[in-house]
C-alpha positions in Angstrom: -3.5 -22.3 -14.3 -5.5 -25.7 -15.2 -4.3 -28.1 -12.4 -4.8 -31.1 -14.7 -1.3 -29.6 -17.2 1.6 -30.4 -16.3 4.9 -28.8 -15.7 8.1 -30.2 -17.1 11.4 -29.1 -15.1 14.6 -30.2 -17.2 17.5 -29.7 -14.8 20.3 -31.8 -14.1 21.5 -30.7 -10.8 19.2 -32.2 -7.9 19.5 -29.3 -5.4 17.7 -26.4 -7.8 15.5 -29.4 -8.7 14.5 -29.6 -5.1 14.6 -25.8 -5.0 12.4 -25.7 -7.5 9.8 -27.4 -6.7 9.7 -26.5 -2.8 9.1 -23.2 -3.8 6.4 -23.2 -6.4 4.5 -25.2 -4.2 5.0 -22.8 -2.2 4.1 -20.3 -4.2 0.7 -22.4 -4.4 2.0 -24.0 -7.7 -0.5 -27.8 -7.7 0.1 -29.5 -10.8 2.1 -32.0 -11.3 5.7 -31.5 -12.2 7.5 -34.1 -14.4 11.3 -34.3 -13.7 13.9 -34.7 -16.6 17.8 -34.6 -15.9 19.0 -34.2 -19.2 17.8 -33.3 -22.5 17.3 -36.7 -24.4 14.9 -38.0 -21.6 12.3 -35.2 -22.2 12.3 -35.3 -26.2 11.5 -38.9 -25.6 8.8 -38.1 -23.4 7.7 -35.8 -25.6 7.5 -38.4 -28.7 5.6 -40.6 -26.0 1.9 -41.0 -27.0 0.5 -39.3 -24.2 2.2 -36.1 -25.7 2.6 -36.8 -29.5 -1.4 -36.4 -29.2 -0.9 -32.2 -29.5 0.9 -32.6 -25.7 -2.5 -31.9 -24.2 -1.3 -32.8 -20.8 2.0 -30.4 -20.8 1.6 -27.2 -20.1 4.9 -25.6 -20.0 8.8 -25.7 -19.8 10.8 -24.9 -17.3 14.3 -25.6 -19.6 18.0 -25.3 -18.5 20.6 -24.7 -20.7 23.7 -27.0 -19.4 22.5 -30.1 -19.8 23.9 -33.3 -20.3 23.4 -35.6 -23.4 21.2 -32.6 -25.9 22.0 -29.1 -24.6 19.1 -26.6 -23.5 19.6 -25.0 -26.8 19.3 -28.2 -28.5 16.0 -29.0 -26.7 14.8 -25.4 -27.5 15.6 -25.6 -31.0 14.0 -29.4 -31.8 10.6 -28.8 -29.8 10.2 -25.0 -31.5 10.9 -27.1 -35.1 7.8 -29.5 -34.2 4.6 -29.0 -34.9 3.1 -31.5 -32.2 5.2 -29.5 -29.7 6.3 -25.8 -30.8 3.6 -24.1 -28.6 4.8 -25.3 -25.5 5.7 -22.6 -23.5 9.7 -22.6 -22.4 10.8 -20.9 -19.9 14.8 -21.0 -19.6 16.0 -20.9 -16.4 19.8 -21.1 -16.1 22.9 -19.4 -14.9 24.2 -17.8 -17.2 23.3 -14.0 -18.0 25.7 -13.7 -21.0 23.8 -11.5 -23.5 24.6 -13.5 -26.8 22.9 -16.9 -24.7 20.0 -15.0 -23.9 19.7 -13.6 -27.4 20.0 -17.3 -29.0 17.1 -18.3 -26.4 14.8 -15.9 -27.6 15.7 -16.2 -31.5 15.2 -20.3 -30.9 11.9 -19.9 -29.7 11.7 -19.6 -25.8 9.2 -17.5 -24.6 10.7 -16.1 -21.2 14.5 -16.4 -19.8 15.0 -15.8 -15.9 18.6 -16.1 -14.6 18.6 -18.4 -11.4 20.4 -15.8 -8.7 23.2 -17.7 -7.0 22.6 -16.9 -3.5 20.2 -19.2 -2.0 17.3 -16.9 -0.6 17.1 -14.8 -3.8 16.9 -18.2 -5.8 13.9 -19.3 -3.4 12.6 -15.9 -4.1 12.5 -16.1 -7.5 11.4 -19.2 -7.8 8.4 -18.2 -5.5 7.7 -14.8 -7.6 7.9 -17.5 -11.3 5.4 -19.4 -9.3 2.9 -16.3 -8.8 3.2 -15.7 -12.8 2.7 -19.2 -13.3 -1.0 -19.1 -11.3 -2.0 -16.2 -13.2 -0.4 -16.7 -17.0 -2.7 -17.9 -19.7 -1.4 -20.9 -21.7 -2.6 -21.4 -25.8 -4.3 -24.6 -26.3 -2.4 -27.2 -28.1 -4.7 -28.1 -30.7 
C-alpha cells in the first residue's frame, strides 16, 4: 500500500473509530487516516481542492452505513456518480448483515462489504485481518 494515500474512515460512533484505527495499526496499517463522523463532512472534503484534483491523496473508503446528516448509501451513491471520485475504493463496514442492504451496497458501487462482528475481540480481529488485505491490495490510479 503507498504510505503517502490516505484512508478515509466515515463512522459516527467514537469507540469502533478508536477500534478501528488501533487495530490496523496494528495490523501495520502507516498511512494516514482521515476521520469523518457523518456523511456531509466527507463529500465536502472530497469537493476540497486537495481531492477535486482526481483525489490523488485518497486512497480508499472505509464507509458506514448509519450515518448522520447523508446516509452511507447516500455517500456511496454520490461519490460512485462522480467522475473526480468514482474510483475510490469503498469498503462498507457496518452492522447490519440484512441481505437486501448488502445487495444495494454492491449495485451502488462499493467494492467490498464486511459486517463489524459485535463481540469485541472478533471486531479487533477483523479489523486486524481488513488491515493485512489493505497492505497487500492494489489500488487503480486516479487519473
Amino acid at each position: 500500500m503507498l504510505r503517502t494515500k490516505k484512508i478515509l474512515l466515515v463512522e459516527d460512533d467514537p469507540g469502533h473509530t478508536r477500534l478501528i484505527e488501533k487495530n490496523l495499526r496494528r495490523a501495520g496499517i502507516a498511512n494516514d487516516i482521515v476521520f469523518f463522523d457523518n456523511g456531509q463532512s466527507l463529500l465536502d472534503y472530497l469537493s476540497t481542492p486537495v481531492c477535486e484534483q482526481g483525489t490523488q491523496e485518497c486512497l480508499l473508503m472505509l464507509l458506514d452505513l448509519n450515518l448522520p446528516v447523508f446516509d452511507g448509501y447516500q455517500v456511496l451513491q454520490r461519490i460512485k456518480a462522480d467522475q473526480r471520485t468514482k474510483k475510490i475504493p469503498i469498503i462498507v463496514l457496518t452492522t447490519t448483515d440484512i441481505p437486501q442492504d448488502v445487495e444495494r451496497c454492491y449495485d451502488l458501487g462499493c467494492n467490498l462489504f464486511i459486517t463489524k462482528p459485535i463481540q469485541y475481540e472478533e471486531f479487533s480481529t477483523a479489523i486486524r485481518n481488513l488491515g493485512l488485505l489493505l497492505s497487500v491490495v492494489k489500488i487503480p490510479s486516479a487519473q
